[in-house]
TORBAVO-32958 format. One record per residue (C-alpha): residue in one letter; x, z, y; residue number from 1. Coordinates in steps of 0.02 Angstrom, whole numbers, plus 50000, padded with zeros to 5 digits. Each point is the difference from the previous one (the first is absolute). Layout:
N
+---------+-------+-------+-------+-----+
| residuo |     x |     z |     y | num |
+---------+-------+-------+-------+-----+
|       A |     X |     Z |     Y | NUM |
...
+---------+-------+-------+-------+-----+
// end
This chain:
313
+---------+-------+-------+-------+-----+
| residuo |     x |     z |     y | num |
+---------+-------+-------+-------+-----+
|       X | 48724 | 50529 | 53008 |   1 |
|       X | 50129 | 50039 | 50129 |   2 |
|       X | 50061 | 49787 | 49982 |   3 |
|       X | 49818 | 49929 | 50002 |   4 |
|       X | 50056 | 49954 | 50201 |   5 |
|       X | 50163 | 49920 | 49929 |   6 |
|       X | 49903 | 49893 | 49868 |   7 |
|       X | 49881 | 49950 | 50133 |   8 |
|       X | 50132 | 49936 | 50108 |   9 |
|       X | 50092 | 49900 | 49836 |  10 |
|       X | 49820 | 49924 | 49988 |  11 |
|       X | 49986 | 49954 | 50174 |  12 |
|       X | 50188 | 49918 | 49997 |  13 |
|       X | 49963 | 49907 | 49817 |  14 |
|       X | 49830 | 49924 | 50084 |  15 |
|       X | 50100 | 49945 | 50159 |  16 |
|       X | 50162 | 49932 | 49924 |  17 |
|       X | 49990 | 49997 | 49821 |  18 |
|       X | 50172 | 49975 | 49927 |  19 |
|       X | 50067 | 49857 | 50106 |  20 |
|       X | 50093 | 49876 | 49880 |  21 |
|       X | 50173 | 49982 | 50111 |  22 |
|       X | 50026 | 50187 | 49965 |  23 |
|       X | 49961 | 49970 | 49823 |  24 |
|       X | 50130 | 49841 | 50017 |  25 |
|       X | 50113 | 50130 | 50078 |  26 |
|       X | 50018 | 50153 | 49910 |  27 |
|       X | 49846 | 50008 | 49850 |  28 |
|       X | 49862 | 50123 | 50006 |  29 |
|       X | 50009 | 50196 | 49927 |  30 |
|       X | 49890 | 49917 | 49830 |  31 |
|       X | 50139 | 49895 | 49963 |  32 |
|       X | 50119 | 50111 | 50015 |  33 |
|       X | 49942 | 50127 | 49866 |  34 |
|       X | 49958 | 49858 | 49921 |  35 |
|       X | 50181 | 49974 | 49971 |  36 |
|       X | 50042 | 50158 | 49943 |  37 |
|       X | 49860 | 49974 | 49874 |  38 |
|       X | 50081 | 49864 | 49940 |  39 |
|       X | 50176 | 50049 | 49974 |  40 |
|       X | 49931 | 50139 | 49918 |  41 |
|       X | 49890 | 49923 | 49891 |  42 |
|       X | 50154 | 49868 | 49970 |  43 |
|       X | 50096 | 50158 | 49951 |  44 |
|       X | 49912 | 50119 | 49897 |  45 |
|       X | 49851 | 49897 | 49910 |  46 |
|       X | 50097 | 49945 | 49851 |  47 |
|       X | 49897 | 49891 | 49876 |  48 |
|       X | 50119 | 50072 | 49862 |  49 |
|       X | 49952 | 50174 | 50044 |  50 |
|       X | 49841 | 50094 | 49898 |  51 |
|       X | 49847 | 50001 | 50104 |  52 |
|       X | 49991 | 50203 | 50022 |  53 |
|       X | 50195 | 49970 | 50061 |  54 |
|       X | 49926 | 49872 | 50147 |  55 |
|       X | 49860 | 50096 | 50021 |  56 |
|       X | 50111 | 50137 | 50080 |  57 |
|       X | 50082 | 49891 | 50068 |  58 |
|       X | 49890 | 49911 | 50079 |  59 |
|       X | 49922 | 50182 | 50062 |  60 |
|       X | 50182 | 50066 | 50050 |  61 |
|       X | 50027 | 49811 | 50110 |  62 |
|       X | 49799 | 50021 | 50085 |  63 |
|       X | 50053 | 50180 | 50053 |  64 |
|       X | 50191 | 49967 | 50065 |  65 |
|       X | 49900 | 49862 | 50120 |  66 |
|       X | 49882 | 50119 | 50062 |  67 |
|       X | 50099 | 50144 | 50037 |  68 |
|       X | 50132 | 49879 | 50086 |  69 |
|       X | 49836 | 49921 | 50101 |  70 |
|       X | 49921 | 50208 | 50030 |  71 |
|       X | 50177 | 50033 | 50052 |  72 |
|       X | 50037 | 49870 | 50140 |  73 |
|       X | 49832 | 50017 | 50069 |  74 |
|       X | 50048 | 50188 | 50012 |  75 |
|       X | 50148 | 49966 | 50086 |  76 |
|       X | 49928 | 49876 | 50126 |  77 |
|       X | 49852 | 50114 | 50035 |  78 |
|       X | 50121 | 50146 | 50032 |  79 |
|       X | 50105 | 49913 | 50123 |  80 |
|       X | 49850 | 49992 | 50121 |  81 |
|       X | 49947 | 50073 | 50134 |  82 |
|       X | 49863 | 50121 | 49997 |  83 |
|       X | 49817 | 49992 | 50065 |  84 |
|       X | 49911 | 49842 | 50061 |  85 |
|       X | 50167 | 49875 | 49987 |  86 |
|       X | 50055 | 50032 | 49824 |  87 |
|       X | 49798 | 49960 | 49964 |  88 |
|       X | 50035 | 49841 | 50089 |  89 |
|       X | 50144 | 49942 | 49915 |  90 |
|       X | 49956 | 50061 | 49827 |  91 |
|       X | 49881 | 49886 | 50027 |  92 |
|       X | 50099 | 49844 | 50050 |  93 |
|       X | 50106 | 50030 | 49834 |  94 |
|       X | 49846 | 49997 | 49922 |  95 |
|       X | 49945 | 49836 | 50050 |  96 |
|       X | 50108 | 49903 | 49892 |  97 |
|       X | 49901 | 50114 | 49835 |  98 |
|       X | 49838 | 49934 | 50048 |  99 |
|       X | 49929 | 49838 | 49938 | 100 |
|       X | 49862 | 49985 | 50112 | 101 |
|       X | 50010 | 49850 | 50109 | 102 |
|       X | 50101 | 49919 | 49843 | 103 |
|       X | 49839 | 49999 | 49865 | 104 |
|       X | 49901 | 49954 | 50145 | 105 |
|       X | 50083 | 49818 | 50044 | 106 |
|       X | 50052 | 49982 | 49799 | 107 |
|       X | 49820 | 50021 | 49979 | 108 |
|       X | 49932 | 49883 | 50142 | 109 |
|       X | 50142 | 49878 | 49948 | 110 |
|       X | 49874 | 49973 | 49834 | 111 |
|       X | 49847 | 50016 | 50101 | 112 |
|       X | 50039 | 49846 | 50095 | 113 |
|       X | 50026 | 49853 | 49894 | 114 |
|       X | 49873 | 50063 | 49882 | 115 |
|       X | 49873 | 50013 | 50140 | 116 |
|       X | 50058 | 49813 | 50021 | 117 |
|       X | 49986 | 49948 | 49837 | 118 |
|       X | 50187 | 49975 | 49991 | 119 |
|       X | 50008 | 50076 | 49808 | 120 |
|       X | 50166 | 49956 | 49990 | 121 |
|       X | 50075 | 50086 | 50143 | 122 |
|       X | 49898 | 50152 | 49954 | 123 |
|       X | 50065 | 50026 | 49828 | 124 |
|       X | 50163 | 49973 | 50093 | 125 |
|       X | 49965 | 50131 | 50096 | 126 |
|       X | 49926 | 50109 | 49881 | 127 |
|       X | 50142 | 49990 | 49890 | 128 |
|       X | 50087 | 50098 | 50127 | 129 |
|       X | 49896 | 50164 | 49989 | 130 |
|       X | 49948 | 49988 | 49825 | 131 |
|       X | 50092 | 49977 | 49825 | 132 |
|       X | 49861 | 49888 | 49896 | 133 |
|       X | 50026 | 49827 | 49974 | 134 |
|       X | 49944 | 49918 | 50174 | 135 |
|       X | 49977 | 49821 | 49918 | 136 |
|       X | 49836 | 50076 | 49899 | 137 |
|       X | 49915 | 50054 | 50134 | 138 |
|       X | 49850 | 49912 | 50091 | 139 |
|       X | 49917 | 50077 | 50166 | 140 |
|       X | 49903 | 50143 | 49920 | 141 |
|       X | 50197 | 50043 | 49881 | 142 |
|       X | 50095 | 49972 | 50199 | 143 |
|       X | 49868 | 50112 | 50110 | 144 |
|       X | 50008 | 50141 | 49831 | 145 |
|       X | 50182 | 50010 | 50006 | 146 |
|       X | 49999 | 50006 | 50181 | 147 |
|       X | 49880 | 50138 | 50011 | 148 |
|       X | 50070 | 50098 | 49870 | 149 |
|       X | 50166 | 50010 | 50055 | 150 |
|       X | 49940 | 50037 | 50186 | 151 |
|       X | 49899 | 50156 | 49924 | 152 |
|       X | 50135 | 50069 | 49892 | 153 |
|       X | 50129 | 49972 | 50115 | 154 |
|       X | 49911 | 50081 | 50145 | 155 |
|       X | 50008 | 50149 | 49891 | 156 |
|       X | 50197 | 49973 | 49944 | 157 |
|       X | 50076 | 49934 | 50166 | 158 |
|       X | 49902 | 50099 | 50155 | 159 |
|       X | 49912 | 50117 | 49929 | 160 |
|       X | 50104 | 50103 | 49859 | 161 |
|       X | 50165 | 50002 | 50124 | 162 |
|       X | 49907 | 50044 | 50139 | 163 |
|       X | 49919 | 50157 | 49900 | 164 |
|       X | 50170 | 50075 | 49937 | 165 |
|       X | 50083 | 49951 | 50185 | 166 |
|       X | 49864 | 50086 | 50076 | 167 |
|       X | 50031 | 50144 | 49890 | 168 |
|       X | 50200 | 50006 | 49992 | 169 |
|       X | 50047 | 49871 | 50122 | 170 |
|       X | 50155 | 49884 | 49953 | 171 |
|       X | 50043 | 50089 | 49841 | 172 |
|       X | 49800 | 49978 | 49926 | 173 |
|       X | 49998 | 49833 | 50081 | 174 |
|       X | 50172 | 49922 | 49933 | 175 |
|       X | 49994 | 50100 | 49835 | 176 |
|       X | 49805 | 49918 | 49986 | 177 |
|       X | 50088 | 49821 | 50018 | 178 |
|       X | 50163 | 50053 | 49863 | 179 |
|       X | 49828 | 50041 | 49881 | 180 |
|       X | 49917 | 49840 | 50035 | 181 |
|       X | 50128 | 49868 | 49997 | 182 |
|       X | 50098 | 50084 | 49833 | 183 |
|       X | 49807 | 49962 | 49930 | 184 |
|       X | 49997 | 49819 | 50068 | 185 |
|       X | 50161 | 49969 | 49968 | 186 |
|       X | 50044 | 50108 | 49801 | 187 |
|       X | 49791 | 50050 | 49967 | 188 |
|       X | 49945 | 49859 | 49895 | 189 |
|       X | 49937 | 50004 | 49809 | 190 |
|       X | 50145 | 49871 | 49983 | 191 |
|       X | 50131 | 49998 | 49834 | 192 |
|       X | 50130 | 50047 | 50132 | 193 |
|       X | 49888 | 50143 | 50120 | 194 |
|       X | 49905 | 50071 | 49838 | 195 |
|       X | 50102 | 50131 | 49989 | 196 |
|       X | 50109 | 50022 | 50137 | 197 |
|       X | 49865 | 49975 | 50137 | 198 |
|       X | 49872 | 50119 | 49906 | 199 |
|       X | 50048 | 50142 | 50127 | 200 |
|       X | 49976 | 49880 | 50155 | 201 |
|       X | 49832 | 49978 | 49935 | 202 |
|       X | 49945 | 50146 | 49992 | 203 |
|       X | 50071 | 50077 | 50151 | 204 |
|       X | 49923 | 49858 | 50101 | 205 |
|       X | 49857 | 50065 | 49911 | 206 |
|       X | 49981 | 50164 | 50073 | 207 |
|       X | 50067 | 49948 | 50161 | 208 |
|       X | 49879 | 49869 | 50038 | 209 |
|       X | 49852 | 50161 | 49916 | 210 |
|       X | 49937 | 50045 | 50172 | 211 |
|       X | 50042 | 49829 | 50113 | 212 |
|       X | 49888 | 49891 | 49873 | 213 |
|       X | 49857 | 50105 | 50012 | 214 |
|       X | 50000 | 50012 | 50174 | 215 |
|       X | 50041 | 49815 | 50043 | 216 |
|       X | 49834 | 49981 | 49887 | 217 |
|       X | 49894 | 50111 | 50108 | 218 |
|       X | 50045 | 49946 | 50178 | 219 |
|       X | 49948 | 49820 | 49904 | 220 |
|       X | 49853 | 50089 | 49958 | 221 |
|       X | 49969 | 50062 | 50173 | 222 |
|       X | 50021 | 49832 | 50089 | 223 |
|       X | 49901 | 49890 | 49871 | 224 |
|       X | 49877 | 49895 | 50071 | 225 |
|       X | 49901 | 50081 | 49853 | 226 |
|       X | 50085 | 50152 | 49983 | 227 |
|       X | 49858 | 50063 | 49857 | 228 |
|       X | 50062 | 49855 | 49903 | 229 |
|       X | 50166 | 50053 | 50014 | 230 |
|       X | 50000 | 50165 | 49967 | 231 |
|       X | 49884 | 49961 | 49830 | 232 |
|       X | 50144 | 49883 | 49946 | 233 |
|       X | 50137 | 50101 | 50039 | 234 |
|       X | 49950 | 50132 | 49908 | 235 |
|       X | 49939 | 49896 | 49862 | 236 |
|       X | 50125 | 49885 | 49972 | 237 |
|       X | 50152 | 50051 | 50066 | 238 |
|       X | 50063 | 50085 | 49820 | 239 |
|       X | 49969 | 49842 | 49919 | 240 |
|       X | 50137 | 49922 | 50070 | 241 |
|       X | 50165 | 49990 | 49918 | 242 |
|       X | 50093 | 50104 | 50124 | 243 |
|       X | 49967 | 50194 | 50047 | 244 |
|       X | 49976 | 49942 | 50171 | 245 |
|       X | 50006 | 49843 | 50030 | 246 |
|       X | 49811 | 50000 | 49977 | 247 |
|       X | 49928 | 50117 | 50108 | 248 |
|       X | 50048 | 49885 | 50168 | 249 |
|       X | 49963 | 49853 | 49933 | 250 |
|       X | 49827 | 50040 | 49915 | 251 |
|       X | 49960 | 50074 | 50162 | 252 |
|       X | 50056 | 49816 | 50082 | 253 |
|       X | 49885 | 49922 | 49875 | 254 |
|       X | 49862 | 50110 | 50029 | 255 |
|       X | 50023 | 49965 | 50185 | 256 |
|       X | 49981 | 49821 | 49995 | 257 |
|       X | 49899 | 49984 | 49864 | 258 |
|       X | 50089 | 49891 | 49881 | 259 |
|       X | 50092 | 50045 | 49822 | 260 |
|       X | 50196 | 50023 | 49998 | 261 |
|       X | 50137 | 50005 | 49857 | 262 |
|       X | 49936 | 49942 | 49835 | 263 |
|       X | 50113 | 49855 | 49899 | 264 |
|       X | 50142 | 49917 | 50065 | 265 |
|       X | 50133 | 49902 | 49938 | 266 |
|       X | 50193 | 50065 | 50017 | 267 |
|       X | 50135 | 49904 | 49931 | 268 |
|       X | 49893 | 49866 | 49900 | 269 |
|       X | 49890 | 50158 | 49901 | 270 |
|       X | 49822 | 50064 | 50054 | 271 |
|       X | 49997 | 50194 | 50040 | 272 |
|       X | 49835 | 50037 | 49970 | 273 |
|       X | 49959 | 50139 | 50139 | 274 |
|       X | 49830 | 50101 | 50019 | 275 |
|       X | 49889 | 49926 | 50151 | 276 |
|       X | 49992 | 50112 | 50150 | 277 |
|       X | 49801 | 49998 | 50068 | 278 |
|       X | 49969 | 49863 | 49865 | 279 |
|       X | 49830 | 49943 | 50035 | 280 |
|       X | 50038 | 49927 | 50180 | 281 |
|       X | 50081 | 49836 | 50038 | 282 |
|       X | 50155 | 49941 | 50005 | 283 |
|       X | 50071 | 49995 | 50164 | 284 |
|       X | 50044 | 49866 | 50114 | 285 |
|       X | 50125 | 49962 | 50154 | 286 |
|       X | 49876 | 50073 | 50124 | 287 |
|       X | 50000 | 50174 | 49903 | 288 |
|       X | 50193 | 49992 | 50040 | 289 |
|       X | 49950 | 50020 | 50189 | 290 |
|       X | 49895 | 50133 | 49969 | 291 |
|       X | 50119 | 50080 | 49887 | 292 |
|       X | 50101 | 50005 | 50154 | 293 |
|       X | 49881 | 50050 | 50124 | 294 |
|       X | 49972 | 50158 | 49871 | 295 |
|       X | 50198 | 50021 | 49995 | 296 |
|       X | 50013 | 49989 | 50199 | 297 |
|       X | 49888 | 50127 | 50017 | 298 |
|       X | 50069 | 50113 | 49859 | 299 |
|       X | 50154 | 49995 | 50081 | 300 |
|       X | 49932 | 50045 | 50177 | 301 |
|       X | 49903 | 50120 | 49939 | 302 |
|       X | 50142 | 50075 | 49903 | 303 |
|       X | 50103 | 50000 | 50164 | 304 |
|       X | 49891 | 50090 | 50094 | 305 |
|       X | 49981 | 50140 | 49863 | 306 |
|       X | 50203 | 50024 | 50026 | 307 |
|       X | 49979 | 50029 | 50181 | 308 |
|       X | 49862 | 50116 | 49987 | 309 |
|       X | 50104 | 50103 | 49880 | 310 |
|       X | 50142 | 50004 | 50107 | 311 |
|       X | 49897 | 50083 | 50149 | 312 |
|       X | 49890 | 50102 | 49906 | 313 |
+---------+-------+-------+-------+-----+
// end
């Protein structure tokens, strides 16, 4: 844990400054980047006249070229520090730009908002942003679930799971964490064009995202206004969901406030017909985004102040 002081200062830089948009304007941000190599490669090597056990290793070959060349620059970086207390610092501030946290939080509140308001169209506006389903089906119960949902699985994918392998390896766990989780948002879908090529994304998002999941569930667990409730639902309905570990935070978020996440939705005009998470409760509403939030906020301080700790002990 000889980063966990590094990943607390990325999450103290996110909260402050977030990713202001002019830099975006001006030169991007590190996601969009590999994002760009993801696509050129994809462009390149997933053939649709190719046999699928050809762009399966392909696919697997293209996933592991990105993450070495991601491991390797954070390598370099990291070695061109200083020692001691500075290179802590500014392993750190490259960091920041790896870290999602002040980002879910305002995507999140942008949906809380109108919806709070009654403005359902400008929350399935906003929705649409953070979510894939088809905004236009969605009344307040559909808006606050999607909002919810994403904020729980996200707080697992975009602060928590970096900040775990930064703290462990600094820049190289940190940036080859984001080359894992953007080839799977980008190449990991059950699509006619990702079946087989983005099978090894998959699945090494999979294992990277093991330990991160878990966790993100059980610091939900801990600061759940019923944390009983959200232990018993974590633990109970967490394997139901469609993902390995998508449902451990987000069972735990359900548990928390009480109300029942996933179950159908509609994506591209057809019904997926997911399993309930916490089933019996009720569906929630725009108020359970705030306290959603509040359980997020917390999370993350909480989560913050675990990283310091570890960097004195």
């Amino acid at each position: 844990m000889g980063f966990a002081g590094a990943m607390a200062v990325a999450m103290v830089v996110d909260a402050l400054l977030g990713w202001p948009l002019w830099l975006f304007a001006r030169i991007g941000h590190p996601v969009t980047w590999l994002g760009g190599l993801i696509s050129a490669i994809d462009t390149s090597w997933n053939r649709p006249s190719d046999p699928p056990a050809f762009r399966r290793a392909a696919g697997l070959a293209g996933a592991l070229v990105v993450i070495a060349l991601a491991v390797a620059l954070g390598w370099v970086l990291q070695s061109l520090l200083p020692l001691g207390l500075i290179q802590l610092v500014l392993v750190g501030v490259l960091a920041w730009p790896l870290i999602a946290l002040r980002s879910l939080h305002d995507h999140v509140v942008a949906v809380a908002n109108p919806t709070r308001a009654g403005d359902i169209a400008a929350a399935r506006e906003a929705v649409s942003r953070i979510v894939g389903r088809d905004p236009a089906a969605l009344d307040e119960a559909g808006i606050a679930r999607a909002a919810i949902e994403s904020l729980a699985e996200n707080a697992s994918d975009g602060i928590v799971a970096p900040v775990f392998w930064g703290a462990l390896f600094g820049l190289p766990g940190i940036l080859g964490y984001k080359a894992i989780n953007t080839l799977d948002s980008m190449i990991g879908h059950r699509s006619e064009r990702h079946e087989a090529f983005g099978w090894a994304a998959a699945r090494i998002d999979d294992v990277a995202n093991f330990i991160p999941a878990r966790l993100t569930g059980l610091l939900f667990v801990l600061l759940a206004p019923r944390r009983s409730e959200a232990l018993s639902c974590m633990t109970r309905d967490a394997r139901r969901h469609r993902s390995p570990n998508a449902g451990w935070p987000e069972a735990a978020m359900a548990g928390a406030l009480s109300v029942r996440l996933s179950g159908p939705r509609i994506y591209h005009g057809s019904i997926t017909n997911e399993p309930w998470l916490n089933e019996a409760a009720r569906d929630p509403l725009a108020a359970d985004i705030d306290r959603g939030l509040t359980v997020y906020r917390r999370t993350m301080l909480l989560l913050a102040g675990i990283l310091a700790i570890l960097a004195f002990a």
